[in-house]
C-alpha positions as CSV (number, residue, x, y, z in Angstrom):
1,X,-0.2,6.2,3.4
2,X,-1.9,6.1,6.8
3,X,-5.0,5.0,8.0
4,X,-7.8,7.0,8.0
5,X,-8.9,8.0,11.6
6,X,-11.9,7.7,13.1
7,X,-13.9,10.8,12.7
8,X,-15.1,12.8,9.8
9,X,-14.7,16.5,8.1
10,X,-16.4,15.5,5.4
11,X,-17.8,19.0,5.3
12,X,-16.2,19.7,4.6
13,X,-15.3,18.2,2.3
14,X,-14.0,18.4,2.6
15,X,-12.5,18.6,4.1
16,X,-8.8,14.7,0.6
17,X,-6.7,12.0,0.8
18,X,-7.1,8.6,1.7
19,X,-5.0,4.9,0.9
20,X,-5.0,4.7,-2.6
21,X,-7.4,1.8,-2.4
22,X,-9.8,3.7,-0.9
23,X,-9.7,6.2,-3.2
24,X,-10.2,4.3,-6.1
25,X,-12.9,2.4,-4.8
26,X,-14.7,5.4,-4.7
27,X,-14.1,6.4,-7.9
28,X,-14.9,3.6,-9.4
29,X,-18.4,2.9,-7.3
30,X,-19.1,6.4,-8.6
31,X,-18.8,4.8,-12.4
32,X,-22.0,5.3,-14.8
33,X,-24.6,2.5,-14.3
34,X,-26.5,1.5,-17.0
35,X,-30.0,2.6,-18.1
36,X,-32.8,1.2,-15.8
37,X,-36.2,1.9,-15.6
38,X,-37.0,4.7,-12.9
39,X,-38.5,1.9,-10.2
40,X,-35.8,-0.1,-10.3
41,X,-32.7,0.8,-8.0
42,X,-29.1,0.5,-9.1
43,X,-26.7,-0.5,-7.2
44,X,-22.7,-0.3,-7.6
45,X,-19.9,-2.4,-6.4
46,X,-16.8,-1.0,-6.0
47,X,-13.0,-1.1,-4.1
48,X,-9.6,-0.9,-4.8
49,X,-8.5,-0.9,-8.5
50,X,-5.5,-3.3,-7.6
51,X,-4.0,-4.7,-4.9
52,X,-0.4,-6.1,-4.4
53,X,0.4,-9.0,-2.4
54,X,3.7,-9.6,-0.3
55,X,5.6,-12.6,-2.4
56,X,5.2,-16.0,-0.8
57,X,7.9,-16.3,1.7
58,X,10.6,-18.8,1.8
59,X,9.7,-20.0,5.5
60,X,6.8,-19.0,8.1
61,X,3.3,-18.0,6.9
62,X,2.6,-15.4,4.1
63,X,1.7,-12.0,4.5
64,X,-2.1,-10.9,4.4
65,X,-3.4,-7.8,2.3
66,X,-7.1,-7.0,2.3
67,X,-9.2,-5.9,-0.6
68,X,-12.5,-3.7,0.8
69,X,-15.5,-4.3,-1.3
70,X,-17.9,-1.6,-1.2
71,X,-21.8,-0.9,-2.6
72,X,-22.8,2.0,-3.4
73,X,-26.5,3.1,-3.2
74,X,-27.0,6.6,-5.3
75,X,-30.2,7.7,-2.8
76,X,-30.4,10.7,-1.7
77,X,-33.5,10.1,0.6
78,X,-31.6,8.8,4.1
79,X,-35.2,7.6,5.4
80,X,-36.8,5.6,2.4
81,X,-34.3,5.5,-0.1
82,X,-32.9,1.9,1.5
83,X,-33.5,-1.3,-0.1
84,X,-34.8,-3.8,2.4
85,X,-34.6,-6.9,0.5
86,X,-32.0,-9.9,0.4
87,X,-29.3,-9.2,-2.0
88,X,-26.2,-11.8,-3.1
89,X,-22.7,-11.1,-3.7
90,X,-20.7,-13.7,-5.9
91,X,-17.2,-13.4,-6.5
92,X,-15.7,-15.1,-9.4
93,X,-12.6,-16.5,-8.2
94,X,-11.0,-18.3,-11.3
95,X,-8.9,-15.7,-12.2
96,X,-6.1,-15.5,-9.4
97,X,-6.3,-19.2,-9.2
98,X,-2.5,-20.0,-8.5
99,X,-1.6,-16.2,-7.8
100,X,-3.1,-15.6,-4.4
101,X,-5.6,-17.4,-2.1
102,X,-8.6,-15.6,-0.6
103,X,-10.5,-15.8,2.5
104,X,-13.5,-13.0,4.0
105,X,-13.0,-11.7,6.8
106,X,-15.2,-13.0,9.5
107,X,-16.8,-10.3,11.2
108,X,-17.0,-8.0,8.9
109,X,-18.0,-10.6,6.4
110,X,-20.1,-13.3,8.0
111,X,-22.1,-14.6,5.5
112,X,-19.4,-15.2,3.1
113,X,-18.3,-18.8,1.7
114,X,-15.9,-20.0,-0.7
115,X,-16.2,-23.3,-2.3
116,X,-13.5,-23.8,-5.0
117,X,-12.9,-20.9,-7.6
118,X,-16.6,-19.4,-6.5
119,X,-17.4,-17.2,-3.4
120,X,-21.0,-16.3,-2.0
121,X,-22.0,-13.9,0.2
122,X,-25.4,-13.4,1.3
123,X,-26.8,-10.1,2.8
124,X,-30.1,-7.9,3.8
125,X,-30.7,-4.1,3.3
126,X,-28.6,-1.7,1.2
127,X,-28.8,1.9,2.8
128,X,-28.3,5.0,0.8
129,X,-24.7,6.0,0.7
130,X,-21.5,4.2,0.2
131,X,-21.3,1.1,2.5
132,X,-19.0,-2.1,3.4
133,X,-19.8,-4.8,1.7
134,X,-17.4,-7.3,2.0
135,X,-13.0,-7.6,3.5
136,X,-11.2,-10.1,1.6
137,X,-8.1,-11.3,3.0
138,X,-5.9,-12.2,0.5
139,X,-2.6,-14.2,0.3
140,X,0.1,-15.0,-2.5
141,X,-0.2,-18.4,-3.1
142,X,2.7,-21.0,-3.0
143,X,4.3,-21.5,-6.1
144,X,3.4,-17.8,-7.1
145,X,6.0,-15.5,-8.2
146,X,6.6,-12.0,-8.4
147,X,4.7,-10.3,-11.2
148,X,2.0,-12.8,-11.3
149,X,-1.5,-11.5,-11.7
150,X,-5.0,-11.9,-12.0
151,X,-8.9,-10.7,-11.4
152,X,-11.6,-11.4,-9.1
153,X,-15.0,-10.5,-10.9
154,X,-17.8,-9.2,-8.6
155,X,-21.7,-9.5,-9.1
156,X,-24.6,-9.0,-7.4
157,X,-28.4,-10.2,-8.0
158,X,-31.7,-9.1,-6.0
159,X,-34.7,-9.2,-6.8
160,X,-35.9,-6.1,-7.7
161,X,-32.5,-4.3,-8.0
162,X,-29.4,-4.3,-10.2
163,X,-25.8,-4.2,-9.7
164,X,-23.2,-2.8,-11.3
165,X,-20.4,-5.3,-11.3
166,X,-17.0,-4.7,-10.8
167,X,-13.2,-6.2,-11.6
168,X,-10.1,-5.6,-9.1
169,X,-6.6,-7.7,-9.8
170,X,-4.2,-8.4,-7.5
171,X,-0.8,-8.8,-8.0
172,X,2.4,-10.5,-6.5
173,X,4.9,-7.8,-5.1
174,X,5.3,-4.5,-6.4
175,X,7.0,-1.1,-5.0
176,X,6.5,-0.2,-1.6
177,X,6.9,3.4,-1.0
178,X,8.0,4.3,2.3
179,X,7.9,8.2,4.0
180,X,10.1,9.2,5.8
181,X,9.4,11.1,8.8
182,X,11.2,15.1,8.9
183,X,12.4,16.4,12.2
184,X,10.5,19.4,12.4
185,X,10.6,22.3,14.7
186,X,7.2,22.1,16.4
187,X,7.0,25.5,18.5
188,X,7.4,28.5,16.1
189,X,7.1,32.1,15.8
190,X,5.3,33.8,13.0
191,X,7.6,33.9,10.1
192,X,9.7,31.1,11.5
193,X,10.9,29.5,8.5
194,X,12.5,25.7,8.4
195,X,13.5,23.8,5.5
196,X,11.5,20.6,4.5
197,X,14.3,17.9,3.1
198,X,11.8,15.4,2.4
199,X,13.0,11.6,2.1
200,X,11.1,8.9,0.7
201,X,12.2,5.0,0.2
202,X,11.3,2.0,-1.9
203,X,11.2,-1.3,0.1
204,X,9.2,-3.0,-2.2
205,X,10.3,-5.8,-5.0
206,X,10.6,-3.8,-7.8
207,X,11.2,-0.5,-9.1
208,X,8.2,2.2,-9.0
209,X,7.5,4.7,-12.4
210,X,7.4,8.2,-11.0
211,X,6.3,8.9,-7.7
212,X,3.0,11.6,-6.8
213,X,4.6,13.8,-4.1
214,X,1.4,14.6,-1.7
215,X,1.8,17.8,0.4
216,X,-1.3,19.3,2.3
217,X,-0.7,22.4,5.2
218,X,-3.6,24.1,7.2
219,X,-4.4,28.3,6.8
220,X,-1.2,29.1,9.1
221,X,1.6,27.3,7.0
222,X,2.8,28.0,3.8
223,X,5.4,26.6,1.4
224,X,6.7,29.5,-0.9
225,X,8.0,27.4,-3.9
226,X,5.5,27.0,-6.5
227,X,6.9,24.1,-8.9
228,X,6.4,23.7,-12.0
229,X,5.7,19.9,-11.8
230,X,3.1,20.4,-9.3
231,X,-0.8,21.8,-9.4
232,X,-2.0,23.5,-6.2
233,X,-5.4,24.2,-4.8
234,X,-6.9,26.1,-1.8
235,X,-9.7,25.5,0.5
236,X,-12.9,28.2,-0.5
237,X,-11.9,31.0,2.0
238,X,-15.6,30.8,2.7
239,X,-16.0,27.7,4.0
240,X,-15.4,27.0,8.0
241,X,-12.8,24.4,7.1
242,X,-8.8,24.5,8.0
243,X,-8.2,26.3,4.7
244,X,-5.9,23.3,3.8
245,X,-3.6,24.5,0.5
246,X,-3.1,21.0,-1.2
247,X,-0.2,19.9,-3.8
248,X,0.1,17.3,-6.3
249,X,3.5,17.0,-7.6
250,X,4.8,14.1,-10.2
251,X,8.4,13.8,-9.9
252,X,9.4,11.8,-12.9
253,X,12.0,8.8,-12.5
254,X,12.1,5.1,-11.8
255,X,12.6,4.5,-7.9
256,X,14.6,1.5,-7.6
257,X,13.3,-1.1,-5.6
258,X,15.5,-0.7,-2.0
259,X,16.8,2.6,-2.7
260,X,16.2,6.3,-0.9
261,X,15.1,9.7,-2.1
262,X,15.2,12.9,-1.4
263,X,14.5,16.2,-3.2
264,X,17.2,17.7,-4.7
265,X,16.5,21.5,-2.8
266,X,14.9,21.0,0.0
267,X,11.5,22.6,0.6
268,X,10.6,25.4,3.0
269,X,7.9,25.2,5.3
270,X,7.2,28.6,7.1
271,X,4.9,30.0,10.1
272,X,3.0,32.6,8.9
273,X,1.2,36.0,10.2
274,X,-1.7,33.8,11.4
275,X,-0.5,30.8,12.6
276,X,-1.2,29.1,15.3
277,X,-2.3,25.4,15.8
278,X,-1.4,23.9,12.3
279,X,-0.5,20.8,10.6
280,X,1.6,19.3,7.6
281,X,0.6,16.0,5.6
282,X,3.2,14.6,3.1
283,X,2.9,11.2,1.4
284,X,4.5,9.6,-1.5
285,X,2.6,7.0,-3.7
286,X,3.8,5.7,-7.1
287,X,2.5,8.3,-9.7
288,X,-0.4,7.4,-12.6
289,X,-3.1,8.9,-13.9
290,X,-5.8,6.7,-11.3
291,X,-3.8,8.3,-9.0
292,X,-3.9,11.6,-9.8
293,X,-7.8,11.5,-10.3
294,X,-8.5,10.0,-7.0
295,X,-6.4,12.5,-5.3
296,X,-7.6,15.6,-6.9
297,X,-11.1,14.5,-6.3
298,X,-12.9,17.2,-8.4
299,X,-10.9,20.2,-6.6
300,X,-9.9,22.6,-8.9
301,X,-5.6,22.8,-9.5
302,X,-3.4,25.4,-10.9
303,X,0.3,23.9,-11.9
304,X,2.8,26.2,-10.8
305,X,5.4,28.4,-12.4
306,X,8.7,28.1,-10.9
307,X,11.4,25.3,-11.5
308,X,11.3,21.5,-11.6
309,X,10.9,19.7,-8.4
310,X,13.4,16.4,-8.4
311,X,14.7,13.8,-6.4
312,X,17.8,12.1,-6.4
313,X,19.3,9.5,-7.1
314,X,16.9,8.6,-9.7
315,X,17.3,5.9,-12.0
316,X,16.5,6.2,-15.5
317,X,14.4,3.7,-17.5
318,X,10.9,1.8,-17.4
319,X,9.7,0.6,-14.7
320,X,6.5,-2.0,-14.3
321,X,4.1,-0.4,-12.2
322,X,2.0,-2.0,-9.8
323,X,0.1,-1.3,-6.6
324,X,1.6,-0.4,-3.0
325,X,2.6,-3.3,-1.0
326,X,1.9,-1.1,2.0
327,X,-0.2,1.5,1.5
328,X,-0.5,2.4,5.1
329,X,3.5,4.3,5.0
330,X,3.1,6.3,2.7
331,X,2.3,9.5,5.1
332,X,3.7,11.3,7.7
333,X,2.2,14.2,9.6
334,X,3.6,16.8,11.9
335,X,1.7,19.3,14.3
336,X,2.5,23.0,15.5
337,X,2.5,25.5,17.9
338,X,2.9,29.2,17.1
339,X,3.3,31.9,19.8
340,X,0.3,34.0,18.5
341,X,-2.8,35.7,19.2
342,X,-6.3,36.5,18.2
343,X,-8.4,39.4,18.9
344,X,-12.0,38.1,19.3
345,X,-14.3,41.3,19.4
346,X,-17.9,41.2,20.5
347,X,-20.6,43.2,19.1
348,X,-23.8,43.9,20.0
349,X,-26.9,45.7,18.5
350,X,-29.4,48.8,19.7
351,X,-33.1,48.1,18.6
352,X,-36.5,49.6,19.1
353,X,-40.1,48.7,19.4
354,X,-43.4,49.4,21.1
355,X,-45.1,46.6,23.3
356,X,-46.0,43.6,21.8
357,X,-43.9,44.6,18.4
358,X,-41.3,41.6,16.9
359,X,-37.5,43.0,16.2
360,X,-34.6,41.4,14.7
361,X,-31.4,41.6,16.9
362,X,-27.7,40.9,15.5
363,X,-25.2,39.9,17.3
364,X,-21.9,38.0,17.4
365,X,-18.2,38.7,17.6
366,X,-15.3,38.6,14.8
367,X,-12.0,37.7,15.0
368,X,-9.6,40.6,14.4
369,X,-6.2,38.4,14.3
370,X,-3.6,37.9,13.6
371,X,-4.3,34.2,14.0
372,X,-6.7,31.9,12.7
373,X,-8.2,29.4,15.2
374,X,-8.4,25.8,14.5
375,X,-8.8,22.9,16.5
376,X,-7.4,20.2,13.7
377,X,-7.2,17.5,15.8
378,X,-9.7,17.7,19.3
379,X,-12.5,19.2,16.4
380,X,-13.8,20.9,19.8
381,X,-15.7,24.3,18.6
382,X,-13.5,27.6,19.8
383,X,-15.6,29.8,21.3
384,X,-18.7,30.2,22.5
385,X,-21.3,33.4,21.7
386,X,-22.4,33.7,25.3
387,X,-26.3,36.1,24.9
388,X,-28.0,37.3,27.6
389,X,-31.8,38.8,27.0
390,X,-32.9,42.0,28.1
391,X,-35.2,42.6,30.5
392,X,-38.7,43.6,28.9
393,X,-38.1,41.0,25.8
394,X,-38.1,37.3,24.9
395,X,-36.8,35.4,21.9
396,X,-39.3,34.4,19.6
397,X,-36.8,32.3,17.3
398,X,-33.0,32.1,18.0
399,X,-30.6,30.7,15.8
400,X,-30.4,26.9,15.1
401,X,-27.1,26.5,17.0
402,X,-27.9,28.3,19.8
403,X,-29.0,26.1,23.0
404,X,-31.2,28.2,25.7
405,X,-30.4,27.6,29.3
406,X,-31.1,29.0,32.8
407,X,-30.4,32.7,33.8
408,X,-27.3,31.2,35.8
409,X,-26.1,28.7,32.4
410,X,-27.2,26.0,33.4
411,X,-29.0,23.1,31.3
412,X,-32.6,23.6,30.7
413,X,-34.8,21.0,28.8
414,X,-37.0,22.9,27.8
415,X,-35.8,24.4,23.6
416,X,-38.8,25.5,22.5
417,X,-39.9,28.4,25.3
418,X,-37.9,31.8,25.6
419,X,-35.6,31.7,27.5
420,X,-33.3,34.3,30.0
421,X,-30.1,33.4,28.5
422,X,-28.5,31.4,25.1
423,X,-24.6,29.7,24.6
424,X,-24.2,29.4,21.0
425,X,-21.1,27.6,19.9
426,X,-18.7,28.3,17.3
427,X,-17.6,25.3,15.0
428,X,-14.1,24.1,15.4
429,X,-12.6,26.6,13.2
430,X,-12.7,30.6,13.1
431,X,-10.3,32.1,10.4
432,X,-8.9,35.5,10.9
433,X,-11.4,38.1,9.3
434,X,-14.4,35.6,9.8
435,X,-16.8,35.6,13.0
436,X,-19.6,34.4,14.1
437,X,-23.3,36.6,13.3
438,X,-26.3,35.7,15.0
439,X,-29.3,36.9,14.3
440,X,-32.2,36.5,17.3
441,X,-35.8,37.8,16.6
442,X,-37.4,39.2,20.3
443,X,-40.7,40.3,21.3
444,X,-40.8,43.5,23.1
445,X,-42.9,42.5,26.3
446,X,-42.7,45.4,28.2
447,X,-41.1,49.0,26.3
448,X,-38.2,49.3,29.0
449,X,-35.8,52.3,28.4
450,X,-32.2,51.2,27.7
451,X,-33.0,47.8,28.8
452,X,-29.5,46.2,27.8
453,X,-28.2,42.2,27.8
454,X,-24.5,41.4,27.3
455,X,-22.8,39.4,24.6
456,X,-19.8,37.5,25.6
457,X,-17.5,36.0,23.6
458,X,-15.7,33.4,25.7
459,X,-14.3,29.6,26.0
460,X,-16.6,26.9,25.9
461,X,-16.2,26.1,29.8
462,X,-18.4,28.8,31.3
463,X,-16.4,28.0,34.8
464,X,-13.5,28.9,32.6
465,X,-14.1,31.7,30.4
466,X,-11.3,32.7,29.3
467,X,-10.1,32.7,25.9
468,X,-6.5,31.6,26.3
469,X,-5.6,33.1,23.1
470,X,-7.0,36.6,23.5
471,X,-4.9,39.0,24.4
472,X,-8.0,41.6,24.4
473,X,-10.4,40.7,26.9
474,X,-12.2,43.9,27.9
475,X,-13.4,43.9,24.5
476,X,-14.4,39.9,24.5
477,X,-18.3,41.7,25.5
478,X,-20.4,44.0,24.3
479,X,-24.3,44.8,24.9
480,X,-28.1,44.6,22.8
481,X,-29.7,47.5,23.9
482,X,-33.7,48.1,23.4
483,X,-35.5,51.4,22.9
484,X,-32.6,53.1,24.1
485,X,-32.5,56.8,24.1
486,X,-33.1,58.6,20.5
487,X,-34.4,55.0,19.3
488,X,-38.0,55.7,19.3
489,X,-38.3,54.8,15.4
490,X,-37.3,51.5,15.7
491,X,-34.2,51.6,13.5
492,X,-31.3,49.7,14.6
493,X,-27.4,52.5,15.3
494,X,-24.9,50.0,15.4
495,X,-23.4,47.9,18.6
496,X,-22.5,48.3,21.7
497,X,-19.2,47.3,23.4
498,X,-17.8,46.9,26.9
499,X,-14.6,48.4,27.5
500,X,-13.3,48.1,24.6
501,X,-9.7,49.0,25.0
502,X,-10.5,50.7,28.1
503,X,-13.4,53.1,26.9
504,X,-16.6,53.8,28.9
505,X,-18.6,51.0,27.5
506,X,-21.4,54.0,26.0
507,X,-23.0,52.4,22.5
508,X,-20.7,52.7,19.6
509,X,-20.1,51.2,16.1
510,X,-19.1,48.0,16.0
511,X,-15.7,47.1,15.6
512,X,-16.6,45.5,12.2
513,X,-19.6,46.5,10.9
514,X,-22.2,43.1,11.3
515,X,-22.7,41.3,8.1
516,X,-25.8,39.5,7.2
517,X,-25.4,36.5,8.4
518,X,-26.6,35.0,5.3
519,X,-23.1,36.3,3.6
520,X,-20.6,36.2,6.6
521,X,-17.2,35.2,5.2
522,X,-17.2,32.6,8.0
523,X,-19.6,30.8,6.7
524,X,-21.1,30.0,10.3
525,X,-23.9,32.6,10.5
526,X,-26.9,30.7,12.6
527,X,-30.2,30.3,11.0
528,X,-33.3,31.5,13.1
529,X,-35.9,28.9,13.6
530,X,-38.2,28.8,16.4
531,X,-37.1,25.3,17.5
532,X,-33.8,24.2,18.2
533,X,-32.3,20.9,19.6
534,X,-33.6,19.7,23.1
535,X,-30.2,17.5,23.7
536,X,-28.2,20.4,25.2
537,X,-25.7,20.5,22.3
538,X,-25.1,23.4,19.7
539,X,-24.5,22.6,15.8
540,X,-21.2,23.8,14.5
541,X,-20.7,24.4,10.9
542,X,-17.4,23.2,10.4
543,X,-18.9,20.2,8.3
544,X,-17.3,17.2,11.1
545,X,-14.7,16.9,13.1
546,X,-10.8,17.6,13.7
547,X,-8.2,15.1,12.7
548,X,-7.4,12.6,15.6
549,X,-5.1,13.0,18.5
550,X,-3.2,10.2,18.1
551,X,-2.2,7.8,15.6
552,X,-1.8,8.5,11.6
553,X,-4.1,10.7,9.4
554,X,-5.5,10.2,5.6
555,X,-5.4,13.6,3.9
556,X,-8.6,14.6,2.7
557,X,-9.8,15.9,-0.1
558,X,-12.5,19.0,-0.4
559,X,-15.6,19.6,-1.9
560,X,-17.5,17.1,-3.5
561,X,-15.1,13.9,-2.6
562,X,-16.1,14.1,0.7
563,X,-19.4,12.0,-0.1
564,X,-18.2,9.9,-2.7
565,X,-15.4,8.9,0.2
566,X,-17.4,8.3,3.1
567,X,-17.6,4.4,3.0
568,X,-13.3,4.5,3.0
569,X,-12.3,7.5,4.4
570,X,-14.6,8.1,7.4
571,X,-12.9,11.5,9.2
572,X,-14.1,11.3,12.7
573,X,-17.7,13.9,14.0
574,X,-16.1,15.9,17.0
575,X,-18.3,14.7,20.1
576,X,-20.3,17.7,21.0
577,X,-20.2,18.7,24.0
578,X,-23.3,18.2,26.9
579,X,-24.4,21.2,28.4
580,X,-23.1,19.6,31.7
581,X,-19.6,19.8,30.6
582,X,-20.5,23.4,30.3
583,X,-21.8,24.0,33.5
């Protein structure tokens, strides 16, 4: 399994998986508390379930695992639910006495130390969420064998606060599942097919019972087969995530220890209608019911309907099951290119009102396809709603992720005046079908006929407008229009678009008709508020950020794992951009 990288989708929920360790640690900081009186905060410690340890070595120094202990603090209130006492942490050390030998890490640990069989660590402030507590670095010790076990017991005591304690055991050697990495075709066509021979190893020190086949693809890949040994679950087509489709499949067998797998019919992988930037995850881990839990992480799953999904050789018999020596290769990841487009289509609005009147204008674009647009591992947003005000009105609240600026785009301090001109971003996702629907109320300063203001759909550069996967552009912009001709009762007729596909630019209906933004499929509809942020950024609604752009990935779960995960699986926040980058 790989590391988890350094940014975060937890939108959404999100957005998974993460090392198995992790998982469970979350899981089990999540486990009930017992009754307390309301005034009195409780506290849960938490990490991995187990932990295997590399066998003492015949010569040269042993190998180091580390066991992350976590604390969990239930608060909801990010300002005043923290606990801003001293707290202790005591670990009870007796019970791997002989197995392995423990140290804490020093700087994430500092004020940790171990006298005998007993371990102290002493600490201030517990903020809400799940948090680091303390890294043990842990070691067989000499004289251990393989198969040897035991338990460190943690407690906690504050005053004024409870803990939840918590028991993780390690154990000497164990399977090691290793994943292979496939030789993929990365630049593809839509409906490029390729098959998917996935190949797995154990170079652990003893045989693993049934392996959990992991397989995760983003909204422009799909994988036909449907097994029957495998559940399946989709990202909510509303949500502004990469609409991963995740499988679980448990492949029954016992993996000998130094021997490699492979399924017995390959899988196929294939490019689809909208593809265009996409990526496959597929890990291997031993298979159990912890497992499984931790990995569905509260997502709904269907098991398929087609055959069995096997590997071969497999070895029949028990095997003794027991943590990942290396958790860290049990994933491999692969990225791809699709020759594609998208048709992003502005619209615009026609509204009405007498001097000094308030009028709602919506506005926005939607992408018409084929492609879905997705940027999985930059998370840089995709496009940017580009609004220019007509003369004769101001905004009197804009939508939160909109950032006002100069009539030229440039940055402008100043949030909470109208302003000549708005960039609101997209978030780092836009799915075929979905959009983005703005909704501005204006004041109508002076009644101007026909007064217009164009809405531009473009890249995020404004030195560099153009969207490089748009094949479309005269219809990238479209126009609000106030009090235009026949409007003198206010009522809004519909958009206005530029061009088009080389029409006269007069008013017209929309390409898609505008949704209310409070139901747009995309689920990136602004809100209107008559502030907005004064830092020159715009909010995306992607919930966090791409995968990263180098190194390994955790897959990660959706929906309501994302917060239960954050401590251990922290996805990376996409930097926003300043509005001088814009400029």
């Amino acid at each position: 399994m790989t590391r988890s990288t350094p940014r975060t989708v937890l939108h959404r929920a999100a957005g998974s998986f993460a090392a198995a360790g992790l998982l469970a640690a979350a899981s089990l900081a999540g486990a009930a508390a017992p009754a307390q009186a309301a005034d009195t905060p409780v506290f849960t410690l938490g990490g991995p379930a187990e932990t295997a340890l590399h066998p003492y070595p015949e010569s040269g120094k042993p190998k180091s695992s580390t066991v992350g202990i976590t604390l969990n603090n239930p608060s909801e209130d990010e300002e005043n639910g923290g606990f801003g006492g001293d707290f202790t942490l005591t670990f009870d050390l007796s019970g791997v006495a002989g197995v392995a030998d423990v140290k804490f890490d020093g700087e994430s640990s500092p004020d940790c130390k171990v006298t005998g069989t007993k371990a102290v660590c002493e600490d201030w402030g517990i903020w809400p969420g799940l948090q680091g507590a303390a890294d043990l670095v842990v070691t067989a010790a000499d004289g251990s064998e393989n198969g040897d076990t035991g338990t460190i017991k943690v407690t906690g005591q504050a005053d004024g606060a409870t803990f939840t304690p918590f028991t993780t055991r390690l154990t000497v050697g164990g399977p090691d599942l290793v994943m292979e990495r496939l030789p993929l075709k990365s630049e593809l066509t839509p409906g490029a097919k390729q098959q998917a021979p996935i190949t797995f190893a154990n170079r652990g020190t003893r045989d693993a019972d049934g392996v959990l086949l992991t397989l995760r693809y983003s909204r422009g890949l799909d994988i036909p087969q449907r097994y029957s040994n495998c559940e399946y679950t989709v990202d909510d087509p509303d949500l502004p995530d990469f609409g991963w489709t995740t499988a679980l499949c448990s492949v029954e067998g016992a993996f000998e220890a130094g021997a490699t797998y492979t399924l017995a019919t390959p899988l196929t992988l294939e490019a689809t209608e909208r593809a265009y930037y996409d990526t496959f995850l597929y890990g291997i881990h031993e298979n159990s019911a912890a497992q499984r839990t931790a990995l569905r992480a509260g997502a709904p799953f269907e098991r398929g309907t087609g055959g069995v999904l096997k590997a071969v050789p497999a070895k029949k018999g028990a095997a003794a099951r027991s943590a990942d020596l290396d958790p860290y290769d049990n994933q491999q990841e692969a990225d791809f290119r699709t020759e594609n487009t998208a048709d992003f289509v502005a619209y615009g609005d026609q509204v009405a009102g007498t001097e000094g009147s308030f009028v709602n204008a919506d506005i926005g674009f939607r992408n018409e396809g084929p492609a879905w647009i997705g940027h999985i591992r930059s998370g840089e947003d995709v496009a940017t709603v580009d609004f220019t005000v007509p003369q004769g009105a101001s905004v009197a609240t804009k939508p939160e992720r909109c950032r006002a600026v100069t009539a030229d785009g440039q940055y402008r301090e100043d949030q909470n005046t109208p302003a000549p001109r708005y960039f609101c971003n997209t978030s780092m996702t836009v799915r075929d079908g979905a959009g983005l629907d703005l909704r501005f109320e204006l004041r109508i300063d002076k009644a101007m006929v026909g007064a217009s203001g164009a809405v531009t759909v473009r890249n995020t550069f404004l030195k560099n407008p153009k969207l490089p996967f748009d094949p479309k552009p005269a219809n990238n912009t479209a126009y609000l229009i106030l009090n235009g001709e026949g409007d003198g009762d206010g009522s809004d007729s519909g958009g206005a678009t530029e061009g088009g596909d080389g029409g006269s630019g007069e008013p017209s209906t929309p390409p898609t008709s505008a949704p209310d933004p409070a139901e747009s499929p995309s689920g990136t509809s602004g809100s209107t508020t008559s502030g907005g942020s004064s830092s020159g950024t715009a909010g995306g609604s992607g919930g966090g950020g791409g995968l990263a752009s180098t190194g390994s990935i955790a897959l990660i779960a959706s929906g309501t794992a994302a917060a239960a995960l954050a401590a251990g699986l922290v996805l990376f926040t996409a930097a926003r951009r300043r509005a001088a980058r814009h400029s």
